[in-house]
C-alpha positions as CSV (number, residue, x, y, z in Angstrom):
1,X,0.0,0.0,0.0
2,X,1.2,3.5,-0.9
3,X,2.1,5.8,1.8
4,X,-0.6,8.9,2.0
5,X,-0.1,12.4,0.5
6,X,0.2,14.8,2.6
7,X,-1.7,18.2,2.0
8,X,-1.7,21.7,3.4
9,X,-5.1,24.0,2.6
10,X,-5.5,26.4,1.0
11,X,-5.5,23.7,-1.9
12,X,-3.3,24.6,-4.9
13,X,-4.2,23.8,-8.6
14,X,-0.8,22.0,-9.0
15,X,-1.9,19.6,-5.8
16,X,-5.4,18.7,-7.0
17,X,-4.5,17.8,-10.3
18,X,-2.0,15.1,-8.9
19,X,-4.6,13.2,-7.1
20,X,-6.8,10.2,-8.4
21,X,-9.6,8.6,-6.8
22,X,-8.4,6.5,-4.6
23,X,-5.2,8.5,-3.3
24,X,-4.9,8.0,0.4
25,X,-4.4,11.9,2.4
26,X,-3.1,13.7,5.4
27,X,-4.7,17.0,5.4
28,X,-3.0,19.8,7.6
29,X,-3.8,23.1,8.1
30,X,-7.2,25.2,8.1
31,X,-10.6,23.5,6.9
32,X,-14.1,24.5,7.3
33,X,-17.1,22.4,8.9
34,X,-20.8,23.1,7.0
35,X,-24.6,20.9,6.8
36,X,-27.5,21.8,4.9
37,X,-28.2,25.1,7.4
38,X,-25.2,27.0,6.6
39,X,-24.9,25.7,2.6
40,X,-28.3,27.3,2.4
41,X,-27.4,30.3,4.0
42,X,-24.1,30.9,1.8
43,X,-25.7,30.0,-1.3
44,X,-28.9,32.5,-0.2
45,X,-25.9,35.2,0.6
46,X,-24.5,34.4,-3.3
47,X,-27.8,34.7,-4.8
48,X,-28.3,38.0,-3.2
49,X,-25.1,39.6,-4.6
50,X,-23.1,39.3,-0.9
51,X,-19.9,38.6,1.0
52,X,-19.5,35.3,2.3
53,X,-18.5,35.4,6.0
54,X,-15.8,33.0,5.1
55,X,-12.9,32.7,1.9
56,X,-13.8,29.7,0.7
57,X,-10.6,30.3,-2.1
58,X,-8.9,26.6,-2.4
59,X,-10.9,25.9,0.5
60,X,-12.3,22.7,1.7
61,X,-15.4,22.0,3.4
62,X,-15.8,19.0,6.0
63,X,-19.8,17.7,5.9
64,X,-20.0,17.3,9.9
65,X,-21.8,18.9,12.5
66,X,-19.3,17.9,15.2
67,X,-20.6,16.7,18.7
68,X,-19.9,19.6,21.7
69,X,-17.0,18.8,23.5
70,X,-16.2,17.8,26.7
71,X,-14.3,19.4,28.9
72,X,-10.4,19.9,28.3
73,X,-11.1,18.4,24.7
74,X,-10.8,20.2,21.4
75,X,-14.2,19.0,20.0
76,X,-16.6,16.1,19.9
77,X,-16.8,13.8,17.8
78,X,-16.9,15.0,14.3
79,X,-17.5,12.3,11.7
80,X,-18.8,12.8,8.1
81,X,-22.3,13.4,6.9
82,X,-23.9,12.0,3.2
83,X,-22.4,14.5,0.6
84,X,-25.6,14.2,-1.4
85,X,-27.5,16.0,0.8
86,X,-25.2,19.1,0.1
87,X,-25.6,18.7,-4.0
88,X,-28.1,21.3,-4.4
89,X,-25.2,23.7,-2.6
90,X,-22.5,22.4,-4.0
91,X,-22.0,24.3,-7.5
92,X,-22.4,28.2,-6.2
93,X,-19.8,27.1,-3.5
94,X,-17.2,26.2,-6.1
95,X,-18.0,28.9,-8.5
96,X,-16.8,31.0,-4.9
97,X,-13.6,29.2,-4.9
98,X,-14.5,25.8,-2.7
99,X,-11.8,23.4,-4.0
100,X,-12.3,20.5,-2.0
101,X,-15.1,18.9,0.2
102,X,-15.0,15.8,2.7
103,X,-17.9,14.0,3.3
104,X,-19.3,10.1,2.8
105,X,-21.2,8.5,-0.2
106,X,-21.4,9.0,-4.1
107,X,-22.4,12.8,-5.4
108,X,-25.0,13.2,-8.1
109,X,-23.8,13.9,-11.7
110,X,-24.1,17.5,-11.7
111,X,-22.0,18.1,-8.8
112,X,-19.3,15.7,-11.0
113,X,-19.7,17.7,-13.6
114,X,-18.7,20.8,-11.2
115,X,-15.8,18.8,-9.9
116,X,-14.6,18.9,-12.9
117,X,-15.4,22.2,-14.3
118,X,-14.0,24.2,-11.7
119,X,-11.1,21.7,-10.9
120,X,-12.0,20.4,-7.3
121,X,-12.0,17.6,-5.4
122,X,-14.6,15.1,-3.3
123,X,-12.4,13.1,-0.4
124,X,-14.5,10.6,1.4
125,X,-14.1,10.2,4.9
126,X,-15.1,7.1,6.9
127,X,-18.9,6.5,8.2
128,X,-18.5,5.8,12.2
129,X,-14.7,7.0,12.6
130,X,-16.3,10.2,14.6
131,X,-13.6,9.9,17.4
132,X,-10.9,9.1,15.1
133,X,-11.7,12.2,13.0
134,X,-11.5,14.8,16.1
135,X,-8.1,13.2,17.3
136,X,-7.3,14.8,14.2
137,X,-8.8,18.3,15.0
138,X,-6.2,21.0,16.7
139,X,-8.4,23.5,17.3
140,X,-11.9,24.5,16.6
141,X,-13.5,27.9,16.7
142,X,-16.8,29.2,15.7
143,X,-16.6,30.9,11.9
144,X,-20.2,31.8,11.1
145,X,-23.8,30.9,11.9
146,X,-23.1,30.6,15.7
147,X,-27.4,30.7,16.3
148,X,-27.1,27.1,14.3
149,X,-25.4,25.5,17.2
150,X,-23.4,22.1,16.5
151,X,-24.5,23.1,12.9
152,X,-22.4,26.0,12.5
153,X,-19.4,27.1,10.5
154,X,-16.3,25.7,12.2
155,X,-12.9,26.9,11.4
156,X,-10.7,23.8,12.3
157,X,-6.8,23.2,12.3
158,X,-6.3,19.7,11.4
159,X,-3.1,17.8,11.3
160,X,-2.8,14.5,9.9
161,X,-6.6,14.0,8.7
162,X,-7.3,11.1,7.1
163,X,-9.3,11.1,3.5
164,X,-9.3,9.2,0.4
165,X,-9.9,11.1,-3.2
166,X,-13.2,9.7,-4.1
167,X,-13.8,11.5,-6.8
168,X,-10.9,13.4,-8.4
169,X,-10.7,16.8,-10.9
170,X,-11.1,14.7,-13.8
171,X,-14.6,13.1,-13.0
172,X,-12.9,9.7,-11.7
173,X,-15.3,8.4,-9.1
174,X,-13.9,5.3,-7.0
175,X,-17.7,4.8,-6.0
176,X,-18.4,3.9,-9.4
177,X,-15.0,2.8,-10.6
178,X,-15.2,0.2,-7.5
179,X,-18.2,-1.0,-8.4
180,X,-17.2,-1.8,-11.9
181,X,-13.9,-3.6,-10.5
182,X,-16.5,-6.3,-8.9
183,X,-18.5,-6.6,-11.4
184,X,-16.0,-8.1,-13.9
């Protein structure tokens, strides 16, 4: 087995090209946490010709509305939630500059279509590795949307978080593409 990349946000063109579905990453640095709430309230803030309350240039957004923590700790746990459910979101985000999102499960055609178009990437992250996931988490504070509660904009330092490229800038899906390898 390959030994992961290791990847600092903001994401850079030159890095997301390199990957393929089914590269194993470390992400370090600064990502962002957002569920249906916020999405609808940035795309609402796009449609009405306004300023984001976050960059979201070669940014990525984790899918998770992390548990509170408990005392002395960082953050609860923060595991992925199903991607699709952010689809409808997804394309106004990237035309903003969002070049990466983490979350778990296959994305509908149009968002691979964006992937692709504005050169981004989807990394899956594992269903029920919540405590694994905010081991990973440095520090957490409160970005936007605070009246949303454990659904609001987290800005989180991450070092060493694990993801796999699920679908990659060129429309490669290892959803489908693994799929296809059992088939045969």
């Amino acid at each position: 087995m390959t030994k992961p990349i290791s990847i600092t946000t903001p994401l850079k063109k030159s890095e997301i090209l390199s990957l393929k579905a089914g590269d194993r990453v470390l992400l370090q640095g600064m990502i962002y946490t957002a569920r249906d709430a916020a999405h609808r309230r940035l795309v609402e803030l796009l449609r009405g010709g306004k300023d984001l309350p976050i960059d979201l240039n070669g940014q990525v957004i984790y899918y998770t509305g992390p548990a509170p923590a408990r005392p002395g700790e960082v953050i609860g746990a923060a595991g992925p939630t199903t991607a699709y459910r952010m689809d409808p979101f997804t394309i106004p985000l990237m035309e903003s500059g969002l070049k990466g999102m983490i979350g778990k499960g296959d994305r509908g055609e149009v968002v691979i279509d964006g992937i692709k178009k504005h050169g981004a990437v989807y990394f899956a992250a594992t269903g029920g590795a919540a405590l694994l996931y905010s081991r990973a988490i440095r520090k957490a504070v409160v970005a936007a949307y605070p009246d949303l509660g454990t659904e609001a904009i987290l800005r989180l330092e991450v070092k060493d978080f694990p993801v796999v490229v699920a679908i990659d800038c060129l429309g490669h899906n290892l959803y489908q593409e693994g799929v296809e390898r059992y088939r045969t």
